[in-house]
C-alpha positions in Angstrom: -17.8 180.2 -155.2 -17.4 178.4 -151.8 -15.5 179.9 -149.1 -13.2 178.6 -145.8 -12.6 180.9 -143.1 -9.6 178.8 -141.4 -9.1 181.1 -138.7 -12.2 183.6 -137.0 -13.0 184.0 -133.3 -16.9 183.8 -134.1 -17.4 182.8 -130.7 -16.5 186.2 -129.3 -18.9 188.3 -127.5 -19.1 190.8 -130.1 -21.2 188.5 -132.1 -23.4 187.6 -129.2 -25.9 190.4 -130.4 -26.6 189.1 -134.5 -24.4 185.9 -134.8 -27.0 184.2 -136.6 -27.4 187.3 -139.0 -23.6 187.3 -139.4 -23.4 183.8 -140.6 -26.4 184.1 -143.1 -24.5 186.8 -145.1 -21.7 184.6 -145.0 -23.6 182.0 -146.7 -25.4 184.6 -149.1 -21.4 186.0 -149.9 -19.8 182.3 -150.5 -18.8 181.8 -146.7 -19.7 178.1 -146.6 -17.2 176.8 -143.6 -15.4 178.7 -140.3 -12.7 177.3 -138.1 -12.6 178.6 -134.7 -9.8 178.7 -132.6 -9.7 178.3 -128.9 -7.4 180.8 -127.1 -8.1 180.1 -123.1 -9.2 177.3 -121.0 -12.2 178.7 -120.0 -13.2 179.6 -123.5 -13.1 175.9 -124.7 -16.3 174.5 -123.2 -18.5 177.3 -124.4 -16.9 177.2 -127.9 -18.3 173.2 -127.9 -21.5 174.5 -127.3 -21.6 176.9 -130.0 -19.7 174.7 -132.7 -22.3 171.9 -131.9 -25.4 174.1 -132.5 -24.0 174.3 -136.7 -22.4 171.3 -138.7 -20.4 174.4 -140.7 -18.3 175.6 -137.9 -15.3 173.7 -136.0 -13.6 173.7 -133.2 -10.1 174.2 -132.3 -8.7 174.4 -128.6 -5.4 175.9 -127.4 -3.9 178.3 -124.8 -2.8 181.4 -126.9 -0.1 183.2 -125.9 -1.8 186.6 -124.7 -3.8 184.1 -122.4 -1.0 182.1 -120.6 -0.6 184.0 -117.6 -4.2 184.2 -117.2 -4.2 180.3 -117.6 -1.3 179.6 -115.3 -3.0 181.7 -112.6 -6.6 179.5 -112.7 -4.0 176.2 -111.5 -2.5 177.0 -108.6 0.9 175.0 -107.6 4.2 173.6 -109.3 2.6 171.6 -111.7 0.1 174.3 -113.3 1.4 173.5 -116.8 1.2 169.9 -116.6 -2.6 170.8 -115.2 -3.9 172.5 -117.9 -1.9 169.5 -120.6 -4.1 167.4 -118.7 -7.1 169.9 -118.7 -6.2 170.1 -122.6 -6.0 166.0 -123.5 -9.2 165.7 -121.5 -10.8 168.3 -123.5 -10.1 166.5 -126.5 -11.2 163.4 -125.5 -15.0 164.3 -125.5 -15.3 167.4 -127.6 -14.5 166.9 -131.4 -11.4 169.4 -132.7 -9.9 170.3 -135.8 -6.3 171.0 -134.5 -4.4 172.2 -131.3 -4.3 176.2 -131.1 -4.5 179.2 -131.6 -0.8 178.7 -129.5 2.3 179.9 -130.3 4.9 182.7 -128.7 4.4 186.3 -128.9 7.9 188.4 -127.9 6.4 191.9 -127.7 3.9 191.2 -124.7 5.3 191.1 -121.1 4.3 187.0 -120.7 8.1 185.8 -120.3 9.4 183.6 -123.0 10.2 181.4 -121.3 6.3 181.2 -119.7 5.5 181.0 -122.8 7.7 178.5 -124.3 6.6 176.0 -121.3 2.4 176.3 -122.6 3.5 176.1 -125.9 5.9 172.8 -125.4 2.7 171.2 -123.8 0.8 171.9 -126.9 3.3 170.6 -129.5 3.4 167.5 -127.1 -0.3 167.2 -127.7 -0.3 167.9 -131.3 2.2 165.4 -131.5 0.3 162.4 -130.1 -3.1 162.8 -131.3 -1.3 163.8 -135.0 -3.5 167.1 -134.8 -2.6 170.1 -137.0 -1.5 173.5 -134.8 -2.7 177.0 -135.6 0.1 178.9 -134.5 0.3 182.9 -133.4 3.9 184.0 -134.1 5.2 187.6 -133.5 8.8 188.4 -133.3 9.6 185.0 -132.5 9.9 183.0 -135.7 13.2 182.0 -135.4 12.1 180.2 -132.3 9.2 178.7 -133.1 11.1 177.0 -135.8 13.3 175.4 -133.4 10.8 174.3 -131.3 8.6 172.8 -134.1 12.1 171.2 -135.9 12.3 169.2 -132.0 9.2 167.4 -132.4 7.8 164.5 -134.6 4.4 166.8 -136.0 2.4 164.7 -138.4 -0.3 166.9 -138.3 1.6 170.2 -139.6 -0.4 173.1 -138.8 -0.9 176.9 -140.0 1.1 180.2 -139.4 -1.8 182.2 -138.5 -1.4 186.2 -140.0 1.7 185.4 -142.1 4.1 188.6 -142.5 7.3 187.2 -142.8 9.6 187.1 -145.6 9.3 184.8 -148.8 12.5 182.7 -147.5 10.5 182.5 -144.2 7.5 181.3 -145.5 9.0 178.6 -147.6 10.8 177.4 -144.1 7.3 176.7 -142.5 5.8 175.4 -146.1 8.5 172.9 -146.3 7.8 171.7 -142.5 4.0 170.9 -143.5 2.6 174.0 -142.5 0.5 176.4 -144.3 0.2 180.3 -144.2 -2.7 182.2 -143.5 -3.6 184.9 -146.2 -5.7 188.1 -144.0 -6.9 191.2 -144.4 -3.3 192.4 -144.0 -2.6 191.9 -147.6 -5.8 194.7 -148.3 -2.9 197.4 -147.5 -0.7 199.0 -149.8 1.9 199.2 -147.8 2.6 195.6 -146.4 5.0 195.2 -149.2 7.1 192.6 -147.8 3.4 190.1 -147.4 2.1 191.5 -150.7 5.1 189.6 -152.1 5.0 186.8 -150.2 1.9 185.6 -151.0 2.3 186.6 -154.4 5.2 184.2 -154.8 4.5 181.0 -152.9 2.6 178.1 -154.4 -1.0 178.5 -154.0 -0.9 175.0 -152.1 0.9 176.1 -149.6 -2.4 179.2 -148.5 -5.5 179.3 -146.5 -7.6 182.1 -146.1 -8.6 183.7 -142.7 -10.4 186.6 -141.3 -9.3 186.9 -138.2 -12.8 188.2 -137.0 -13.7 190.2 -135.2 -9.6 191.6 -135.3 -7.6 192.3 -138.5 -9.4 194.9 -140.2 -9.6 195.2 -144.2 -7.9 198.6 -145.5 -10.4 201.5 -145.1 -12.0 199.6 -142.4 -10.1 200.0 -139.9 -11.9 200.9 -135.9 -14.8 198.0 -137.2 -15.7 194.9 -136.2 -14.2 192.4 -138.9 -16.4 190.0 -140.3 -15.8 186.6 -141.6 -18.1 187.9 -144.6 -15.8 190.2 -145.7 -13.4 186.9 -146.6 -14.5 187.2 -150.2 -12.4 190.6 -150.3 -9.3 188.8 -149.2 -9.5 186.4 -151.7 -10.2 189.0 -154.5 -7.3 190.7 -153.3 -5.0 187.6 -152.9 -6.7 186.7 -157.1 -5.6 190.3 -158.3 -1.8 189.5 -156.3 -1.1 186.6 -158.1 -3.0 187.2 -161.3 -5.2 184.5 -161.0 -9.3 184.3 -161.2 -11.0 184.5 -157.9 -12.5 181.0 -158.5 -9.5 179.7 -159.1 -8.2 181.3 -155.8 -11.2 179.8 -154.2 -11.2 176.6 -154.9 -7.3 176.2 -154.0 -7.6 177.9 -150.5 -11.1 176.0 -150.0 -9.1 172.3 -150.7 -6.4 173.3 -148.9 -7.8 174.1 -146.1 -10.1 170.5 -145.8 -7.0 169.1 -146.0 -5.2 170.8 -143.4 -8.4 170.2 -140.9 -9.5 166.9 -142.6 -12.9 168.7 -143.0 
């Protein structure tokens, strides 16, 4: 059984103390591959260092939405966004990346939408030209993340990182090109709603992610996540639909070289 991680911030300091350790019981548990998203400009040239030192792990880059302010504050002046869309393409230009993100809008932090909204537009714009996919952070604001994505030409497609949305939802983004990404979430009895989600959609249309060090399995909860704990998700997701863990395995695996061209 061989395992994708699409989505795990292995390049936070938690995992400064035993990375390497980490990573060789990801191998021993299946873990063969991790995607790491950027979330801040200042994150981005470290995370080149690190992705560089082993072939298994990639890059992404992005401005997540917990992070704009704190982005928008580092480039002073009127033009600050169109700064760090520059600082973003240049990036780009010399550091190999798997897509544009972790980006998106969050509506239940005090960042203003329309703050937000602006980082994010630069993004898409990006994504756009250099037909990258986007790993996108969505809460409470589906409806216009839509919209935005609907306005822009996005070859690329992307990911809805954390799915929790409805079935109808789902199908929404799957039919735009973009996947949804199966977590730890689905571990708890009482996410109904995402139980039945990813119980129902095509298996083409899932990744799997941890979400390390953040999104907890059920019973875990207070711990450091781990990107070895994704064989769990994918039991769990195997025992949702009724299907064989290998099964499960290999689909998310294929689908997510494809979404990353790995």
């Amino acid at each position: 059984m061989k395992l994708i991680d699409s989505h795990c911030h292995f390049d936070f300091e938690i995992f400064n103390h035993d990375r390497a350790q980490v990573w060789q019981r990801c191998v021993d548990a299946g873990v063969c591959r991790l995607v790491i998203p950027g979330v801040s400009a200042s994150q981005w040239r470290p995370l080149a260092l690190l992705v560089n030192s082993q072939p298994q792990w990639s890059a992404a880059v992005g401005i997540h939405p917990w992070w704009v302010k704190k982005n928008l504050v580092q480039v002073a002046g009127s033009t600050s966004t169109t700064q760090l869309g520059k600082g973003l393409t240049e990036h780009l230009s010399q550091n190999p990346c798997v897509a544009i993100g972790e980006c998106g809008l969050d509506a239940a932090i005090d960042t203003p939408l329309e703050l937000q909204v602006a980082v994010f537009k630069i993004q898409l714009e990006i994504a756009s030209e250099l037909r990258l996919p986007l790993i996108l952070h969505v809460h409470r604001a589906h409806n216009e993340v839509l919209k935005l994505l609907k306005q822009y030409h996005l070859p690329g497609g992307g990911v809805v990182h954390a799915f929790s949305g409805s079935e109808q939802m789902a199908m929404d983004y799957w039919k735009m090109g973009f996947y949804l990404g199966v977590g730890g979430t689905i571990t708890y009895a009482r996410a109904v709603k995402t139980r039945r989600t990813f119980a129902q959609m095509p298996l083409e249309s899932l990744v799997l992610e941890s979400d390390a060090p953040d999104m907890p399995l059920s019973g875990r909860q207070g711990q450091r996540n781990s990107p070895e704990n994704l064989p769990l998700i994918a039991a769990e997701l195997a025992a949702l639909r009724d299907a064989s863990l290998q099964e499960v395995a290999a689909a998310t695996r294929k689908n997510t070289e494809i979404l990353f061209s790995l």
